[in-house]
N, C-alpha and C positions, 0 to 999 in steps of 0.2 A: 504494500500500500504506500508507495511512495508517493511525497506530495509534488505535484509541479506546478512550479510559480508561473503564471499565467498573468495577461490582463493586469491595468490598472490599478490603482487605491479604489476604492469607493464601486457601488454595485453598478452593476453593468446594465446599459440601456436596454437591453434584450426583456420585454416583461416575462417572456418564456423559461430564459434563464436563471432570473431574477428571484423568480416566483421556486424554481424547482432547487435553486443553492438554499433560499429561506424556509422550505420544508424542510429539507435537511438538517439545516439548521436547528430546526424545531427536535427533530429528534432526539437530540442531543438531551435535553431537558427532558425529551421521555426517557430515556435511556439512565439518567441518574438521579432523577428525584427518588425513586424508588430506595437510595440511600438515607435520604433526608428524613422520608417518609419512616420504611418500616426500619431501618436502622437507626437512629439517631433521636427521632420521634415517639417510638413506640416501644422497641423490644430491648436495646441495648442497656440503656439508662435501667431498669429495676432487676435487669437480669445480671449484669457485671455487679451492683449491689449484693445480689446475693452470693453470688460467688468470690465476693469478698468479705462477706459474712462468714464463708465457708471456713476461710481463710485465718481471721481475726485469731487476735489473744484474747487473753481471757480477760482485759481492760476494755476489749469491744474495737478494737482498731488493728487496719493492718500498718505498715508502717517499708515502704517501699523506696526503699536508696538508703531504710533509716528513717523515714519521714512520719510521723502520727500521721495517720489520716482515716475519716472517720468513713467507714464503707458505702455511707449517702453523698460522701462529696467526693469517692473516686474519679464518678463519670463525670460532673463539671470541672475538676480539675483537668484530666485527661484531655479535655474538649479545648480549655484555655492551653494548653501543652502544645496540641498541636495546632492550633493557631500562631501559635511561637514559630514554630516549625516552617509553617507557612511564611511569616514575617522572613526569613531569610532563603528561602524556596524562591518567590514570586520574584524579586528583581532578578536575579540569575537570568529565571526564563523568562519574561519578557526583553531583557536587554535583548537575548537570545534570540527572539521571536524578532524583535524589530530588526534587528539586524542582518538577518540573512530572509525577512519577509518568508518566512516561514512556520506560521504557527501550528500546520496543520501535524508533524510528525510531533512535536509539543505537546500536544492537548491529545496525541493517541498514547505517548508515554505514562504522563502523569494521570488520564484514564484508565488505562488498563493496570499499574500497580496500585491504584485507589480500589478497583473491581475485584482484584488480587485478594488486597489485603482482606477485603468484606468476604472473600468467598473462606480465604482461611479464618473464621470466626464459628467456621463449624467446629473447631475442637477446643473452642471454650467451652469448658468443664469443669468441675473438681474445686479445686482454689488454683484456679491458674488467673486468678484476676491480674498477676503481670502482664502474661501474654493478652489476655483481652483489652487493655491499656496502652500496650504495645501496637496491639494492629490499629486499637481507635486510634491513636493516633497518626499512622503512616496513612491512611485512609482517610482521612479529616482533612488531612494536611495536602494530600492528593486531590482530594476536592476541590478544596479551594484554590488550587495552581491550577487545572482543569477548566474552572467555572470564572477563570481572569481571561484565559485564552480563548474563552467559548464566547464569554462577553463582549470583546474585541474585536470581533467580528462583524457586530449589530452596525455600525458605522460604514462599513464594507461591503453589506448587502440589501440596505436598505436606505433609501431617498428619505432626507430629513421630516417630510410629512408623514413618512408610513414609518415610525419608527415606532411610537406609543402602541400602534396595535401588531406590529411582528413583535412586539418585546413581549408584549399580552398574552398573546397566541403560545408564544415560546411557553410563557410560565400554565397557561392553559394544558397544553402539550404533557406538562408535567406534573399535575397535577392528576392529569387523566391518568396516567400509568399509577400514578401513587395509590391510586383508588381500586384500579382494578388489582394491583400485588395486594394490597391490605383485605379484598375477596377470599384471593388465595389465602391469605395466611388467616384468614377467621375459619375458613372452613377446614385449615390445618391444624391450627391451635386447637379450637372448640374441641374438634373429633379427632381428637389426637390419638385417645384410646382405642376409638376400631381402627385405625390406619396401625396399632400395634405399639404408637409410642408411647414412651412419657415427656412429661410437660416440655422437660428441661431440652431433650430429645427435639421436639418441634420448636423449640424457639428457636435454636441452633439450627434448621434448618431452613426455617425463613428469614435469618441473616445472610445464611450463604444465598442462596436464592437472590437475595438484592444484587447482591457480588455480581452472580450467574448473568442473571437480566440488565446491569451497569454492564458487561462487557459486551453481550450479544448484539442492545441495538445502538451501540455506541460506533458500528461497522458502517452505520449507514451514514450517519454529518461526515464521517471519516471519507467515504465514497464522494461523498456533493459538497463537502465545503470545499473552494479552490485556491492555496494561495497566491499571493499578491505580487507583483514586481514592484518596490517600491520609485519612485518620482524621484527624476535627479533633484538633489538640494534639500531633500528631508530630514531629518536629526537620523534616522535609521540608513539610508543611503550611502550618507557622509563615511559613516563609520568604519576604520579599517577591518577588513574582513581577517586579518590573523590575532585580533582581539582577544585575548585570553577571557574562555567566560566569566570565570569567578571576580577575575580582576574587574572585566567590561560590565559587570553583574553591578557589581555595588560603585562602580563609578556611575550607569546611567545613572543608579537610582538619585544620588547625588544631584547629576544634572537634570535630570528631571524635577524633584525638589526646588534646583533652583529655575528652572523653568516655567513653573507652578507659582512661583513668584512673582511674575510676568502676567502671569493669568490669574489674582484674587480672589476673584469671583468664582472661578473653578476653582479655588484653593477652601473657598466660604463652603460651598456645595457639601465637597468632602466630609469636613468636621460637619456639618449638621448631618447627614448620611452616618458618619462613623458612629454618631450618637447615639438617633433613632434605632438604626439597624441593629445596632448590641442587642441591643433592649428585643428586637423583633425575633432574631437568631436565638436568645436564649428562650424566649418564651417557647420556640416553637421544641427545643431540646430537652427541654425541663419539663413540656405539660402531662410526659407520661407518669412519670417520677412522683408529680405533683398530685396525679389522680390518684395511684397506686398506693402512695404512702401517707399522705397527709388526709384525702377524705376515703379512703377503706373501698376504691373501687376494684370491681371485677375487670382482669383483665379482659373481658371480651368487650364489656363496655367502655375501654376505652380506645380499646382497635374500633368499634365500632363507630367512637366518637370521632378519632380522628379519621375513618373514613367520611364520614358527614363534613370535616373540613377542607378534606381531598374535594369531595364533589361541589361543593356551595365556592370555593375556590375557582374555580374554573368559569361558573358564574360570575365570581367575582371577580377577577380579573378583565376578562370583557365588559363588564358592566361600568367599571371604574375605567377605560380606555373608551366607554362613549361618554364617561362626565369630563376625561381630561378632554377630548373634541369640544367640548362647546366652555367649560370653565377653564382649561389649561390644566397640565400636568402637576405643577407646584400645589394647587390649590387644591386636587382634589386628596394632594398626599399629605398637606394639612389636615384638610377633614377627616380620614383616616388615623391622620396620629390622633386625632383629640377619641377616636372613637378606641383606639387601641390604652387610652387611657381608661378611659369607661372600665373595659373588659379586666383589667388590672383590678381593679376596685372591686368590680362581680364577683372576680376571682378568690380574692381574701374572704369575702364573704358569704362562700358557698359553703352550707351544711353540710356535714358529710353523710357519706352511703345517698345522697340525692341525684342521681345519674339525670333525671331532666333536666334540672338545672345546669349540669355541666355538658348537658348535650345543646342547650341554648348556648352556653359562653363559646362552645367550640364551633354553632353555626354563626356567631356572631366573629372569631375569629377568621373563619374562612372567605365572609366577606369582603376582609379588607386586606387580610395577610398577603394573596398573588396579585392581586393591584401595588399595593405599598411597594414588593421589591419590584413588580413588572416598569411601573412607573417611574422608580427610583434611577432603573437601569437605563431606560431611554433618555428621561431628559438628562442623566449624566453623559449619554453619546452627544447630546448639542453642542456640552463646553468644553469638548476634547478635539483640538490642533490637529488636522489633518496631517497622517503620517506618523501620530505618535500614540494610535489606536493602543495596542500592546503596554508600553507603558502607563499614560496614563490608566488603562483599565489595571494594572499591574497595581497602584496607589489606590483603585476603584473597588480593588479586591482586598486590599489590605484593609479599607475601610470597611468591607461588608463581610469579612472572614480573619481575616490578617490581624485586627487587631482588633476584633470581638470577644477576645479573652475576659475584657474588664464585665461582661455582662455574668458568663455562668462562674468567675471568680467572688462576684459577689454576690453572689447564690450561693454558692459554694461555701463560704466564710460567713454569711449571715443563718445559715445553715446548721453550720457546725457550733457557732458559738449561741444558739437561741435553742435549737433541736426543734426549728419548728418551720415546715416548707410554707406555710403562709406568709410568715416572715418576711421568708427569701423572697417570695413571687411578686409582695407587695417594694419591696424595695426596689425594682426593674422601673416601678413609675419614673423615677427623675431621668431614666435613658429618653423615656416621648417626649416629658415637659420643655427639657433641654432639646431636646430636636426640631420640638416644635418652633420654641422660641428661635433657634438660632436658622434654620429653614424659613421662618418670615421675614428676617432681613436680608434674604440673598437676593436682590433683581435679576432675575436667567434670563430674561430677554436682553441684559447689556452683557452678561455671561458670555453669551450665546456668540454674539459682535465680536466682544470679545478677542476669543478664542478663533474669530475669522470663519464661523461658520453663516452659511444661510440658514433666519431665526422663520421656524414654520409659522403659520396667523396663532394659533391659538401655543404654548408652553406655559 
């Protein structure tokens, strides 16, 4: 599958072409939300708990490099670990990517040892919660170098009007697979017993199974996305092609930084993104944890819950890409954060053993969750300098994974020192307030100028 640089910066006038690179495209997000979904979302978070339960002294912790750690704050720690990982992952391969206009053999590498690492989570068992720590994070950390190169692209194949609904579509795409795996795995979980298993037995195999299905239809953006020739004169052009990566790695990142400098207003975006987005990322890592442990629910009802926000997702995504068309993008991801403020509040609030109730907060998450990042991700392709797609999405990822840490670390820590998941979930509010706040003073229509691109009517 080797990639050949073909064609232009930016999507190509063909609508035929056009239209079948951006299918492609889309797959991609089918292809790995199924991560997000049943791994990350749903199975890993109270299952690595208890198998670090298994683990525990008889003070109730395990204690790994040496470290106290209490078996509820493994998985958020783990999660902030490999975001570390990331943080020094991402510039590498974007310098990479920009440099040789080649992102496509990039985003097949750091996919398939993401898909790898999830397939080997089938021999999480016992007290091996290091190994399960282990892969989450090589896999976390793959993701998110994966979903910087995948993002990168959105600029490349789409005309600055159609970006809000292929970025839409994209998270729709993904949403829809996460729905139909979390089928599979309810009617594997639930009947685990006639299919011969036990519990621990099925949840181990619908982690691999994400792994499985992350690498199968990741074959196909692989097939249709095509890369780029870069434009003489572009920061990625310029650059000598015997560039040592690692060296060339953390010098872009440098000059991009100070480039970023140059462009403010895309420097405002970020930090308000970085903000919001923690706060979004952990809500969505934490809510199984948060069902399971803190209000006494049934695992099935909460596979079944975050199925109801796979599908009302998908809705909502498209739904919130016909309010950004007539209000603009910015505005509709305000009214979203105030709304994700709301759901924090419910949250704290929810009785336990009450599944209605947490099947409402989770249809009301689903509304706004694949708008928030669909949205987020488009109108951050307006304020990004043609030719420096990779990187900046490379800083676009560090904000929305890269350095998402501070969200499930103070979950994690508010956790450990209160012993109460309500706590934690309600402390996540200052990530929207600050978001919000700092998201209403960025003007993106001068952003937009800015950074030299053409500003669509409505942003």
């Amino acid at each position: 599958m080797t990639a050949e640089t073909t064609g232009p910066e930016g999507p190509t006038t063909d609508p035929a072409a056009r239209g079948r690179e951006q299918r492609g495209w889309y797959f991609y997000d089918f292809a790995c939300s199924v991560y997000s979904t049943s791994v990350v979302t749903v199975f890993l978070g109270p299952y690595l708990k208890s198998v670090a339960e298994n683990a525990a002294g008889e003070d109730g912790l395990v204690r790994p490099l040496g470290i106290p750690v209490a078996p509820g704050s493994l998985f958020p720690y783990a999660i902030s670990v490999s975001l570390v990982v990331a943080i020094v992952a991402m510039p590498l391969v974007s310098a990479a990517a920009d440099r040789r206009g080649r992102k496509k053999p990039l985003l097949a590498a750091a996919a398939y040892i993401g898909a790898g690492a999830t397939t080997g989570m089938f021999f999480l068992e016992g007290t091996r919660y290091l190994l399960g720590a282990f892969l989450l994070i090589v896999a976390n950390a793959s993701f998110a170098v994966a979903m910087m190169l995948y993002n990168a692209y959105l600029p490349q194949i789409a005309d600055p009007d159609e970006r809000d609904e292929v970025s839409s579509r994209g998270w729709a795409f993904g949403y829809t697979s996460g729905a139909l795996v979390l089928v599979l795995d309810l009617v594997l979980y639930s009947a685990h017993e006639s299919f011969g298993l036990e519990e621990g037995e099925a949840v181990r195999i619908c982690l691999a199974s994400a792994g499985l299905w992350w690498g199968a239809f990741a074959l196909i953006p692989l097939r249709r996305l095509r890369d780029r020739r870069l434009p003489p004169g572009t920061a990625g052009a310029d650059r000598p092609a015997g560039e040592g990566a690692v060296g060339g790695g953390w010098r872009q990142l440098r000059a991009t930084v100070r480039d970023m400098r140059r462009h403010p207003l895309t420097l405002a975006f970020l930090l308000a993104y970085l903000v919001y987005n923690d706060g979004v990322q952990t809500v969505i890592s934490q809510a199984a944890i948060f069902g399971e442990e803190e209000l006494g629910l049934e695992k099935t009802t909460l596979i079944t819950a975050v199925l109801l926000v796979q599908v009302l997702a998908v809705a909502g995504a498209l739904l919130m890409a016909r309010f950004a068309r007539t209000h603009g993008a910015k505005r509709t991801i305000l009214g979203a954060l105030a709304v994700w403020t709301v759901i924090l509040a419910a949250g704290y609030l929810l009785p336990p053993g009450a599944p209605v109730f947490f099947y409402c907060l989770a249809a009301a998450i689903g509304l706004v969750m694949g708008g928030t990042q669909a949205l987020s991700r488009s109108l951050f392709s307006h304020l990004v300098p043609e030719g420096k797609e990779a990187e900046y999405f490379s800083a676009y990822e560090l904000s929305d994974r890269g350095l998402s840490w501070l969200g499930p670390l103070m979950f994690g820590l508010v956790y450990q020192l209160t012993d109460s998941y309500r706590a934690a979930i309600i402390s996540l509010v200052i990530f929207f307030v600050a978001g919000f706040a700092l998201l209403a003073r960025v003007p993106v229509r001068d952003a937009a100028r800015e950074a030299g691109n053409v500003v669509p009517e409505r942003i």
